[in-house]
C-alpha positions in Angstrom: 14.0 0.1 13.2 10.7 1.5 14.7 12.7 3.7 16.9 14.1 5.0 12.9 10.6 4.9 11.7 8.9 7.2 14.6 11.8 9.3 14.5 11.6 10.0 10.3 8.3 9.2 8.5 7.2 12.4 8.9 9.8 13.5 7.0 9.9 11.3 4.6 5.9 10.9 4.2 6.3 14.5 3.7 9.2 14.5 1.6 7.4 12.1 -0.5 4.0 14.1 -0.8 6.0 17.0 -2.6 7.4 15.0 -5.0 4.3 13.0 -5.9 1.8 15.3 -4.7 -0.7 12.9 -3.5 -0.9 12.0 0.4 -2.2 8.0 -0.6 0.7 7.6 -3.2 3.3 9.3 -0.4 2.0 7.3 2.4 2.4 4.2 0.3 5.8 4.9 -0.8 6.8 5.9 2.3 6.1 2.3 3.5 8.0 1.0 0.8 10.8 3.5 1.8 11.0 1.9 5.5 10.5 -2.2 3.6 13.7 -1.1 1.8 15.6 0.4 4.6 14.7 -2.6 6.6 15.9 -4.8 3.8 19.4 -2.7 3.1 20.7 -1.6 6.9 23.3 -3.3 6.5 24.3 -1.0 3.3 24.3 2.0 5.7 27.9 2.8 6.6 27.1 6.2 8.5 28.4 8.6 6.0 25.7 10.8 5.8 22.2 11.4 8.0 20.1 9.0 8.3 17.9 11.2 7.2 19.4 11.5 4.0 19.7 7.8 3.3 15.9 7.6 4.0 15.4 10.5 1.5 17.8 8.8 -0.7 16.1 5.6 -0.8 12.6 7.5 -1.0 13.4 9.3 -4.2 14.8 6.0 -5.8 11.2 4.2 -4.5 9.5 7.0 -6.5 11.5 6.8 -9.3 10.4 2.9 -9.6 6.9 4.1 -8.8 7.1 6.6 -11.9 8.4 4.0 -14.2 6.3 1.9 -13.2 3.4 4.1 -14.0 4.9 4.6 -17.1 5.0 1.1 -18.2 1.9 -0.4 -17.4 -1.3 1.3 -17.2 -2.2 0.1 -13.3 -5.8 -1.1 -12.5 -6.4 1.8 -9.6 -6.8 -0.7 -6.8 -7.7 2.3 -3.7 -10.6 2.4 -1.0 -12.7 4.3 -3.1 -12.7 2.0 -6.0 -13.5 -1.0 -3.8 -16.3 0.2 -2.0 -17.8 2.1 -5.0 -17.8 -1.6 -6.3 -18.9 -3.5 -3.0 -21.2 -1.0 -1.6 -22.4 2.2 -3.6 -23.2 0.2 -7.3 -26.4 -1.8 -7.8 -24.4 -4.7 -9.1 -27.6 -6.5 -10.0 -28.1 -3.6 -12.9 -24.8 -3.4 -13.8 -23.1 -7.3 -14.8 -19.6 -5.4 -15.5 -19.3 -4.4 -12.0 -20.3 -7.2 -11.0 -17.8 -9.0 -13.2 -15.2 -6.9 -11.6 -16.0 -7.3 -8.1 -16.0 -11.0 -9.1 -12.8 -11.0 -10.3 -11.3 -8.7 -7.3 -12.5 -11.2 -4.8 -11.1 -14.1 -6.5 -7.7 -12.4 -6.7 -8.2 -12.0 -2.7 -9.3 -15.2 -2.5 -5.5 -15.8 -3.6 -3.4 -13.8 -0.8 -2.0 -15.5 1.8 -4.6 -15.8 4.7 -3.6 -12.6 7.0 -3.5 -10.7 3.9 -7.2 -11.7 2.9 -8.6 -11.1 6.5 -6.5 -7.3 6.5 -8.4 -6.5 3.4 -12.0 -7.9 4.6 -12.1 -6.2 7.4 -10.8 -2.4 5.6 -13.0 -3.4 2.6 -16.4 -5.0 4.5 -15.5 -3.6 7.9 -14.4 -0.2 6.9 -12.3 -0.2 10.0 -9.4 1.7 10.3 -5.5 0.2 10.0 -5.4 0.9 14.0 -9.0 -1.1 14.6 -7.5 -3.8 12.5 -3.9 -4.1 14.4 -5.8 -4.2 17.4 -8.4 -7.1 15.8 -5.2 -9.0 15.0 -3.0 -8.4 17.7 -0.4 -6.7 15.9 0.6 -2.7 15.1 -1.3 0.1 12.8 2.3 -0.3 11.0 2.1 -3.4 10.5 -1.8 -3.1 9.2 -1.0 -1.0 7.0 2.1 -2.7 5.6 0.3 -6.0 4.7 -3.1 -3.9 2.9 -0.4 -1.9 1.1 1.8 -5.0 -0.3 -1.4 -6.8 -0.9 -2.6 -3.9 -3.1 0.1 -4.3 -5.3 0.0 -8.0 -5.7 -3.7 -7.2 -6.5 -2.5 -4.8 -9.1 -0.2 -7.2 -10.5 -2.6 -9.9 -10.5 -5.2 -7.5 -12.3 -3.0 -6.1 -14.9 -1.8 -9.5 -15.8 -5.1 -10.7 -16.7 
């Protein structure tokens, strides 16, 4: 599957980016494209591209993704909106930030233990998804993958409240 992934998330990052316009949201989805894939390989019976089925499953993950949107209004759970709670804000002035960043880090506190130390080290480390598969001992990929799924459990966990 890594030899698929090389090969076509490119195309499907980029296939993703035109229809959502929005290189975070595209590279996101485009990791969800390859989780579902993974999961439904077995589906593939070599009737069309590959190619194809990846676009194939990439439209259907944005389709969820726009009705998703549509449903609930999502908590925007990004890098900017971390650190502008963690570093930039003067949470001492401000106890609604701080009530916030409260409440982020106890939904954190929550994720399994990789998942916690993936997002410590983007969030208080600022390092990138390569630095932290390297910290770890395992891929960018797969860096990436866990601080993606993590961000939507935290969105879940947020909106739910």
């Amino acid at each position: 599957m890594e030899e698929l992934y090389n090969k076509y998330s490119n195309l499907v990052y980029n296939y993703l980016k035109s229809l959502c316009n929005n290189s975070e949201t595209a590279e996101e989805l485009t990791q969800e494209t390859f989780y579902k894939a993974i999961k439904n390989v077995n589906k593939f019976k070599g009737e069309c591209k590959v190619s194809t089925w990846l676009c194939q499953i990439a439209k259907n993950v944005f389709r969820d993704y726009i009705a998703k949107e549509k449903k609930v209004k999502l908590i925007s759970i990004d890098d900017d909106y971390i650190k502008n709670l963690i570093v930039e804000k003067n949470l001492e002035e401000n106890a609604e930030d701080k009530s916030e960043l409260i409440n982020l880090y106890k939904q954190i506190h929550k994720l399994d233990e990789k998942t916690r130390e993936v997002f410590y080290l983007r969030m208080r480390g600022e390092l990138s998804f390569k630095e932290i598969g390297e910290i770890l001992n395992q891929s960018e990929q797969w860096a990436r993958t866990i601080y993606y799924r993590g961000k939507i459990k935290l969105k879940e966990e947020l909106n739910n409240e």
